[in-house]
LOPA-156693 format. One record per residue (C-alpha): residue number from 0; residue in three letters; x, y, z. Coordinates in steps of 0.05 Angstrom, whole numbers. Example, Ala and Ser with C-alpha at 12.3 -4.5 7.8 and 13.67 -1.06 7.14 Angstrom:
# residues 2
n->0 | res->ALA | x->246 | y->-90 | z->156
n->1 | res->SER | x->273 | y->-21 | z->143
# end
This chain:
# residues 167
n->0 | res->UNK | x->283 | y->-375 | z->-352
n->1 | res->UNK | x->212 | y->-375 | z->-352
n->2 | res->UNK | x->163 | y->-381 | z->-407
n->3 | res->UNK | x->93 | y->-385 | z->-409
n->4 | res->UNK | x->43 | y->-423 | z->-455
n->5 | res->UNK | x->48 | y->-372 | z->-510
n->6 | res->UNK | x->89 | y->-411 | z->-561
n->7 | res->UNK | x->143 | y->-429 | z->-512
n->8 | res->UNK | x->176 | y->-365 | z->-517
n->9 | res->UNK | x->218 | y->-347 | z->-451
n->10 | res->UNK | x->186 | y->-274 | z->-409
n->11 | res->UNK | x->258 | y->-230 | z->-422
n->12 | res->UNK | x->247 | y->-252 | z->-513
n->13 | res->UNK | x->167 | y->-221 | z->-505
n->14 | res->UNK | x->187 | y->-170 | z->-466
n->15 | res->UNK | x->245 | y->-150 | z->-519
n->16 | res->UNK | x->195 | y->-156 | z->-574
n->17 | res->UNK | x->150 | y->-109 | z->-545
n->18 | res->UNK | x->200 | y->-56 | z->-531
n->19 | res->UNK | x->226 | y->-69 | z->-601
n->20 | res->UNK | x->148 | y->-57 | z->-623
n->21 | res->UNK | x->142 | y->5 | z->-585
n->22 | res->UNK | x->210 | y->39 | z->-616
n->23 | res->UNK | x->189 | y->26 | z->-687
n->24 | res->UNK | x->117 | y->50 | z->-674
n->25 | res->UNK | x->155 | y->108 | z->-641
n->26 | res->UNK | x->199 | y->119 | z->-703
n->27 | res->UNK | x->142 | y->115 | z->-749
n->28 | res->UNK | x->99 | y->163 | z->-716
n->29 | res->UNK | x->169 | y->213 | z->-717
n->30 | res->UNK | x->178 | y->206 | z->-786
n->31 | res->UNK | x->97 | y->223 | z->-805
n->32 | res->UNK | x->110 | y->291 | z->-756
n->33 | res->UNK | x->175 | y->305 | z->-794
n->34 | res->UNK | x->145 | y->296 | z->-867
n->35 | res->UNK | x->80 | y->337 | z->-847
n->36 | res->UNK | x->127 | y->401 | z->-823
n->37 | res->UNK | x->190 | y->403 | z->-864
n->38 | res->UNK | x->181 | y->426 | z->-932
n->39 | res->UNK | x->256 | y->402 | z->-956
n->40 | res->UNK | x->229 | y->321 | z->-923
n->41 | res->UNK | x->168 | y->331 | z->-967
n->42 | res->UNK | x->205 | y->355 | z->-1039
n->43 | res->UNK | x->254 | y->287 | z->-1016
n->44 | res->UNK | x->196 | y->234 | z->-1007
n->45 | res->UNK | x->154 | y->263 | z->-1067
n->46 | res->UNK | x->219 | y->262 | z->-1115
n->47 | res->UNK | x->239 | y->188 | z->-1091
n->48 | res->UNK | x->166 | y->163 | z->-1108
n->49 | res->UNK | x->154 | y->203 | z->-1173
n->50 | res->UNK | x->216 | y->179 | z->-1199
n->51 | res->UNK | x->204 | y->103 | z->-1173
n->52 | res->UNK | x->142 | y->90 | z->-1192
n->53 | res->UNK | x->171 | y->21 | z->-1211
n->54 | res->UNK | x->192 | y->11 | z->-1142
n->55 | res->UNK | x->128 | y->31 | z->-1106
n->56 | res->UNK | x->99 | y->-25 | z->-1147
n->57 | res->UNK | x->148 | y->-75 | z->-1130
n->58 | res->UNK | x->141 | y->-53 | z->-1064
n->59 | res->UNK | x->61 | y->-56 | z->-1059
n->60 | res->UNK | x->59 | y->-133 | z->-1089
n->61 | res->UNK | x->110 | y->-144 | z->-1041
n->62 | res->UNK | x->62 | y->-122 | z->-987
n->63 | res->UNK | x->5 | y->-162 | z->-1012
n->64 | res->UNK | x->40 | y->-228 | z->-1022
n->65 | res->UNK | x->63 | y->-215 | z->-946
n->66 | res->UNK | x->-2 | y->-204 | z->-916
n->67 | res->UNK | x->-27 | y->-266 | z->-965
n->68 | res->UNK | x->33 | y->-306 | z->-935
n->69 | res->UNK | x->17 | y->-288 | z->-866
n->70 | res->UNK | x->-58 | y->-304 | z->-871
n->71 | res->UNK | x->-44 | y->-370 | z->-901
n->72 | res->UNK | x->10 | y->-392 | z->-843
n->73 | res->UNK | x->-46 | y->-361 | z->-787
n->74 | res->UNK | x->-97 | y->-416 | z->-832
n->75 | res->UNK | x->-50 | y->-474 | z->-819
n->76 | res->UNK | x->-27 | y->-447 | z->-750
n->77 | res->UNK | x->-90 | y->-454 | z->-723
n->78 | res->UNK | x->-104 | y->-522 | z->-750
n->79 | res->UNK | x->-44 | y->-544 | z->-717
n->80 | res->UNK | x->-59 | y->-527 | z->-652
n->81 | res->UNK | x->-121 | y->-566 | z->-664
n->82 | res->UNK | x->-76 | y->-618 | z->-678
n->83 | res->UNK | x->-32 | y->-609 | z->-629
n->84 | res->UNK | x->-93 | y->-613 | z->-573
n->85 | res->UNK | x->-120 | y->-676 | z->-606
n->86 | res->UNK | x->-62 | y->-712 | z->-603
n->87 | res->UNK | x->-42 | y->-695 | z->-530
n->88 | res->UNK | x->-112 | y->-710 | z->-513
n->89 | res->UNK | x->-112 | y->-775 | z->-540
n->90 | res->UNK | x->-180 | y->-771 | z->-572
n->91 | res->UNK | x->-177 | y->-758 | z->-650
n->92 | res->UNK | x->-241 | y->-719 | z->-671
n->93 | res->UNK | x->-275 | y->-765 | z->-721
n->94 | res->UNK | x->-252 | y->-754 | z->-790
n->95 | res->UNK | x->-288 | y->-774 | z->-856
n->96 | res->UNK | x->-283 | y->-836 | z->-891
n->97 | res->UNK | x->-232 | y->-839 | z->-951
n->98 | res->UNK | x->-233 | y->-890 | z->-1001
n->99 | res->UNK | x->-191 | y->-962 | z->-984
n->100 | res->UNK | x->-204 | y->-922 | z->-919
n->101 | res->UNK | x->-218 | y->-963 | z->-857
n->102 | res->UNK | x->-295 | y->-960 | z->-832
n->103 | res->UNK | x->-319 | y->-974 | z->-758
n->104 | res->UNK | x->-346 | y->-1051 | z->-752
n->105 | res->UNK | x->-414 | y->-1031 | z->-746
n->106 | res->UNK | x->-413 | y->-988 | z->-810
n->107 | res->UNK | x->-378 | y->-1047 | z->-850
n->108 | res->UNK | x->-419 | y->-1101 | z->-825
n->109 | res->UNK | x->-487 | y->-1052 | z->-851
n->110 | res->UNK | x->-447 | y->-1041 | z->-921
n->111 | res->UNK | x->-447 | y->-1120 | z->-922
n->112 | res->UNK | x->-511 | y->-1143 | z->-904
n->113 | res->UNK | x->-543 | y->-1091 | z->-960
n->114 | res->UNK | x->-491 | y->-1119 | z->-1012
n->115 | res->UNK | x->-515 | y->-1187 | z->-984
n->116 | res->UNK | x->-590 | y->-1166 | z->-998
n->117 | res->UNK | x->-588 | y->-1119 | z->-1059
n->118 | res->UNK | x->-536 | y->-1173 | z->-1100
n->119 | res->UNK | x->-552 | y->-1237 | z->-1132
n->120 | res->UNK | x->-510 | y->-1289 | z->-1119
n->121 | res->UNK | x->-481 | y->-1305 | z->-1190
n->122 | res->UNK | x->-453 | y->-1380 | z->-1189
n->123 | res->UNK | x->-410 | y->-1367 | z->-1249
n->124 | res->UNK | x->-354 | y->-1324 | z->-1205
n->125 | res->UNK | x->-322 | y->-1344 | z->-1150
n->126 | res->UNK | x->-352 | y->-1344 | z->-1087
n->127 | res->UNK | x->-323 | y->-1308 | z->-1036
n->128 | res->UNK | x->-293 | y->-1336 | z->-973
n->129 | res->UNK | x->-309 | y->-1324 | z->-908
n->130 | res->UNK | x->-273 | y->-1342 | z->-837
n->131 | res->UNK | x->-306 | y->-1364 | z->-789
n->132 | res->UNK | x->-296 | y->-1327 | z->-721
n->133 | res->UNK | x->-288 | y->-1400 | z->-689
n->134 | res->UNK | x->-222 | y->-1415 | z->-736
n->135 | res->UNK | x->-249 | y->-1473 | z->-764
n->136 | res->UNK | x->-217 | y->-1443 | z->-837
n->137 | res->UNK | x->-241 | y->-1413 | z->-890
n->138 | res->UNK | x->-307 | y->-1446 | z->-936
n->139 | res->UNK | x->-348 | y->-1411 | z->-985
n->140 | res->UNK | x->-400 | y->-1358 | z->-969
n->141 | res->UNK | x->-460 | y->-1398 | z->-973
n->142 | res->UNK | x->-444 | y->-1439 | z->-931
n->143 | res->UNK | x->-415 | y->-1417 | z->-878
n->144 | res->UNK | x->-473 | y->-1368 | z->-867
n->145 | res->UNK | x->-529 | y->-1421 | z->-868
n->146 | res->UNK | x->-491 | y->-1464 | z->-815
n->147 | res->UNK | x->-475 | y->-1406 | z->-768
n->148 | res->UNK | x->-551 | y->-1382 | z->-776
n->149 | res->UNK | x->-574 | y->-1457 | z->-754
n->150 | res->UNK | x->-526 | y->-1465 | z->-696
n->151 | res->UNK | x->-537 | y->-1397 | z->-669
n->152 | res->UNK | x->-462 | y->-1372 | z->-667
n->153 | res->UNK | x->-456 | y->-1306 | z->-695
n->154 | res->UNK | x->-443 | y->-1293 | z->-768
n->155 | res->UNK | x->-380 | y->-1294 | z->-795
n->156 | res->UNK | x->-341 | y->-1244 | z->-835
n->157 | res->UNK | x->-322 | y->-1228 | z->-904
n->158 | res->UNK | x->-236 | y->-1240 | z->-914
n->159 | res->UNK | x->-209 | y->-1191 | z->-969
n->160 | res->UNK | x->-170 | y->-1225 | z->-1014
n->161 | res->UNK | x->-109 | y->-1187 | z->-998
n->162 | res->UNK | x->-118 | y->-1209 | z->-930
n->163 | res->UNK | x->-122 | y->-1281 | z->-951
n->164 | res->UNK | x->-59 | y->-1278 | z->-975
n->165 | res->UNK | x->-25 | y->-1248 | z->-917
n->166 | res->UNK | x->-45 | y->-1314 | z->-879
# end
């Protein structure tokens, strides 16, 4: 059984499908020769829609919820594939920032240094702590900044408090 990269679907099930394709385009086309030259085909089709108007209706919404349906699932088809690609390849295409979202170091690190600038530091809350990338523990903000700036070792980094906790 062999099957190409078109959906998985084995040679002998397109092939089928086709023929299938062709016999109903066949039959249609048959039945539009038939209606335009027999009268008594004619009186039958226009006596089944005049008297079912009701059900040319139903049958016409039917129709466009179809075609809706099917553009909809072509929509979300396609965005799977993209999907389907990114994840095989790896490599996830970047995707926007959500809220409680995570952000790339460099992008969190800017966020803090212009809270750092653009806030006051208010003595009446809490200060926040930081951890020190050595380990050395957790001390308040102040700190911790002013001795990492005089002994050259790079700054450390703000601890949520949700993340305290988990320690």
């Amino acid at each position: 059984m062999t099957t190409d990269n078109h959906h998985g679907l084995p040679m002998y099930a397109r092939t089928i499908m086709v023929f299938q394709s062709l016999v109903i385009l066949f039959f249609g086309f048959w039945m539009y020769q038939e209606y335009q030259y027999n009268v008594n085909f004619q009186l039958y089709v226009n006596g089944f829609f005049s008297d079912n108007e009701l059900f040319l209706v139903t049958v016409l919404a039917a129709i466009v919820f179809l075609l809706t349906g099917l553009g909809m699932y072509g929509r979300s088809h396609g965005r799977g594939k993209s999907l389907e690609v990114t994840t095989l390849s790896g490599t996830a295409p970047p995707q926007p920032s959500m809220r409680g979202g995570k952000l790339d170091s460099g992008t969190e690190q800017h966020l803090i240094d212009m809270i750092r600038k653009t806030v006051p530091v208010s003595t009446s809350v809490s200060t926040p702590t930081v951890v020190s990338p050595a380990g050395s523990g957790s001390v308040p903000a102040g700190s911790a900044s002013e001795a990492a700036a005089a002994s050259g070792q790079p700054l450390p980094t703000l601890q949520r408090a949700e993340d305290k906790k988990k320690i």
